[in-house]
C-alpha positions as CSV (number, residue, x, y, z in Angstrom):
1,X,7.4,135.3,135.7
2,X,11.0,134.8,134.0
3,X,12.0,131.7,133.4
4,X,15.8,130.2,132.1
5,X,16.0,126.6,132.0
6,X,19.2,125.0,131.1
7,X,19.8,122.0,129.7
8,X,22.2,119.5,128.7
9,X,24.9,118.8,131.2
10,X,26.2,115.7,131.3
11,X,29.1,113.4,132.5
12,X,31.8,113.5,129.2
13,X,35.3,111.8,128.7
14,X,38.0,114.6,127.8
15,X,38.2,115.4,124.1
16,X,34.4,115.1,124.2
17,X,32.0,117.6,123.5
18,X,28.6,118.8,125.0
19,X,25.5,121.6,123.4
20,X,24.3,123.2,126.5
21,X,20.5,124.9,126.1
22,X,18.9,127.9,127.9
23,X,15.3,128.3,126.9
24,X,14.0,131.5,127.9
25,X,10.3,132.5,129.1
26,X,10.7,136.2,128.4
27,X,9.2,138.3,125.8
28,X,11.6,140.6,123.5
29,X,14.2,138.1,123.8
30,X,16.2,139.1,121.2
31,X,17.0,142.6,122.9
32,X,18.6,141.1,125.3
33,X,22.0,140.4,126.0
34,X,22.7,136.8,127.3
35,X,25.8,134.6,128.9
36,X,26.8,132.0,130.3
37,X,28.9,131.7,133.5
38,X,30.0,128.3,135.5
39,X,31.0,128.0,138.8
40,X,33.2,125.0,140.1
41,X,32.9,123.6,143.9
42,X,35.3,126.1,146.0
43,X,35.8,128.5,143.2
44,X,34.1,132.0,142.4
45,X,31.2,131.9,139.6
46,X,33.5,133.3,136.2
47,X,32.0,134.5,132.9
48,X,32.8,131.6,129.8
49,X,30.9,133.6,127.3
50,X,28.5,136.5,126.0
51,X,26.5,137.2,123.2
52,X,25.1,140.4,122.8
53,X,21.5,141.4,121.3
54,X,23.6,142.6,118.2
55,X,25.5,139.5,118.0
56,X,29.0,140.5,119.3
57,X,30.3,137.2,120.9
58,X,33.3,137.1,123.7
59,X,34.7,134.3,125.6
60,X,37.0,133.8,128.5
61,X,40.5,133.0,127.4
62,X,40.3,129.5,128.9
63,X,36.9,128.3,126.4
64,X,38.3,130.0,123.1
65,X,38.4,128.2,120.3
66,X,36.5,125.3,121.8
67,X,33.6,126.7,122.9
68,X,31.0,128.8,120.8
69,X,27.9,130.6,122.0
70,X,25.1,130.8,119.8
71,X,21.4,132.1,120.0
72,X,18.1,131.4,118.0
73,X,15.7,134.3,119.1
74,X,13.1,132.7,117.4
75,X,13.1,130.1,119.6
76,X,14.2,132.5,122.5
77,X,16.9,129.7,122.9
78,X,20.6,130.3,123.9
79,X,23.2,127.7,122.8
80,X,26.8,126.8,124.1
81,X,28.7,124.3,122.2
82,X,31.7,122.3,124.2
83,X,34.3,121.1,122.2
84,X,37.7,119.4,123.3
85,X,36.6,119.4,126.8
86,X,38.8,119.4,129.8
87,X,38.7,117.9,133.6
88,X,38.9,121.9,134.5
89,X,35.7,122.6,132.5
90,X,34.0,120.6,135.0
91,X,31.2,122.8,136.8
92,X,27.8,123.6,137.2
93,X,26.9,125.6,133.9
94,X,24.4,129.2,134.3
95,X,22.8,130.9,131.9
96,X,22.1,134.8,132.3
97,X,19.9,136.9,130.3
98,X,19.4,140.9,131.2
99,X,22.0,141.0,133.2
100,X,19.9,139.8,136.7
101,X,18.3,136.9,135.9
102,X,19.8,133.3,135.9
103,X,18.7,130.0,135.2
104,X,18.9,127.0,137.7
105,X,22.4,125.9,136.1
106,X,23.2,122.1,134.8
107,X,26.1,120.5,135.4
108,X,29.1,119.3,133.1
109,X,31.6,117.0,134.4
110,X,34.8,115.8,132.2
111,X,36.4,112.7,133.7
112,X,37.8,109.5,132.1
Protein backbone atom coordinates (compact mmCIF):
# COMPACT_ATOMS: atom_id res chain seq x y z
CA UNK A 1 0.00 0.00 0.00
CA UNK A 2 0.97 3.72 -0.99
CA UNK A 3 1.99 5.75 1.48
CA UNK A 4 2.73 9.98 1.50
CA UNK A 5 3.49 11.39 4.74
CA UNK A 6 4.07 14.97 5.12
CA UNK A 7 5.83 16.67 7.36
CA UNK A 8 6.81 19.88 8.72
CA UNK A 9 4.00 22.25 9.21
CA UNK A 10 4.22 24.48 11.76
CA UNK A 11 2.86 27.81 13.36
CA UNK A 12 5.48 30.75 11.71
CA UNK A 13 5.59 34.66 12.16
CA UNK A 14 5.32 36.38 8.57
CA UNK A 15 8.75 36.82 6.91
CA UNK A 16 9.48 33.38 8.26
CA UNK A 17 10.15 30.34 6.39
CA UNK A 18 9.13 26.58 6.62
CA UNK A 19 10.78 23.02 4.58
CA UNK A 20 7.71 20.98 4.11
CA UNK A 21 8.59 16.89 3.51
CA UNK A 22 6.61 14.21 1.65
CA UNK A 23 8.20 10.81 2.06
CA UNK A 24 6.90 8.45 -0.23
CA UNK A 25 6.32 4.47 0.14
CA UNK A 26 6.15 3.77 -3.52
CA UNK A 27 8.51 2.07 -5.69
CA UNK A 28 9.81 3.89 -9.12
CA UNK A 29 9.44 7.07 -7.51
CA UNK A 30 11.39 8.94 -9.63
CA UNK A 31 8.86 8.33 -12.63
CA UNK A 32 6.55 10.01 -11.09
CA UNK A 33 5.29 13.35 -11.24
CA UNK A 34 4.61 14.93 -7.76
CA UNK A 35 2.92 18.39 -6.23
CA UNK A 36 1.82 19.92 -3.73
CA UNK A 37 -1.57 21.56 -3.22
CA UNK A 38 -3.09 23.47 0.04
CA UNK A 39 -6.33 24.01 0.88
CA UNK A 40 -7.45 26.87 3.39
CA UNK A 41 -10.75 26.59 5.71
CA UNK A 42 -13.78 27.75 3.27
CA UNK A 43 -11.68 27.78 0.17
CA UNK A 44 -11.22 25.20 -2.78
CA UNK A 45 -7.93 22.91 -2.59
CA UNK A 46 -5.45 24.99 -5.34
CA UNK A 47 -2.20 23.66 -6.83
CA UNK A 48 1.19 25.79 -5.23
CA UNK A 49 3.61 23.73 -7.15
CA UNK A 50 4.77 20.65 -9.42
CA UNK A 51 7.75 18.98 -10.21
CA UNK A 52 7.70 16.66 -12.95
CA UNK A 53 9.69 13.14 -13.19
CA UNK A 54 12.07 15.14 -15.69
CA UNK A 55 12.43 17.96 -13.43
CA UNK A 56 10.30 20.74 -14.93
CA UNK A 57 9.08 22.80 -11.92
CA UNK A 58 5.82 25.28 -11.92
CA UNK A 59 4.27 27.29 -9.23
CA UNK A 60 1.16 29.19 -8.78
CA UNK A 61 1.61 32.84 -9.27
CA UNK A 62 0.95 33.58 -5.56
CA UNK A 63 4.29 31.10 -4.10
CA UNK A 64 6.74 32.32 -6.95
CA UNK A 65 9.83 33.40 -5.98
CA UNK A 66 9.36 32.38 -2.37
CA UNK A 67 8.60 29.09 -2.57
CA UNK A 68 10.72 26.20 -4.34
CA UNK A 69 9.89 22.57 -4.86
CA UNK A 70 12.49 20.21 -4.73
CA UNK A 71 12.84 16.21 -4.90
CA UNK A 72 15.60 13.62 -3.80
CA UNK A 73 14.45 10.30 -5.55
CA UNK A 74 16.92 8.66 -3.74
CA UNK A 75 15.29 9.21 -0.78
CA UNK A 76 11.80 9.02 -2.58
CA UNK A 77 11.44 12.42 -0.67
CA UNK A 78 9.58 15.56 -2.04
CA UNK A 79 10.61 18.94 -0.56
CA UNK A 80 8.85 22.46 -0.45
CA UNK A 81 10.75 25.30 0.88
CA UNK A 82 8.59 28.45 2.31
CA UNK A 83 10.17 31.58 2.22
CA UNK A 84 8.77 35.15 3.10
CA UNK A 85 5.62 33.63 4.27
CA UNK A 86 2.35 35.36 4.46
CA UNK A 87 -0.99 35.23 6.76
CA UNK A 88 -2.66 33.95 3.27
CA UNK A 89 -0.25 31.02 3.05
CA UNK A 90 -1.93 29.70 5.99
CA UNK A 91 -3.51 26.11 5.17
CA UNK A 92 -3.29 22.68 5.43
CA UNK A 93 -0.38 21.57 3.05
CA UNK A 94 -0.97 18.08 0.49
CA UNK A 95 1.34 16.38 -1.18
CA UNK A 96 0.37 14.34 -4.52
CA UNK A 97 2.26 11.89 -6.32
CA UNK A 98 0.74 10.05 -9.62
CA UNK A 99 -1.71 12.22 -9.99
CA UNK A 100 -4.43 10.09 -7.37
CA UNK A 101 -2.73 9.69 -4.45
CA UNK A 102 -2.34 12.20 -1.57
CA UNK A 103 -0.77 12.33 1.58
CA UNK A 104 -2.68 13.18 5.00
CA UNK A 105 -1.65 17.03 4.65
CA UNK A 106 0.23 19.20 7.60
CA UNK A 107 -0.63 22.28 8.40
CA UNK A 108 1.18 25.84 8.11
CA UNK A 109 -0.14 28.69 9.87
CA UNK A 110 1.52 32.43 9.46
CA UNK A 111 0.43 34.73 12.21
CA UNK A 112 2.24 37.22 14.47
Amino acid sequence: QVQLVESGGGLVQPGGSLRLSCAASIAAFSIYDMAWHRQAPGKQRELVASVRAIGIKNYADSVAGRFTISRDNAKKTMFLQMNNLKPEDSAVYYCNIRGDLWGQGTQVTVSS
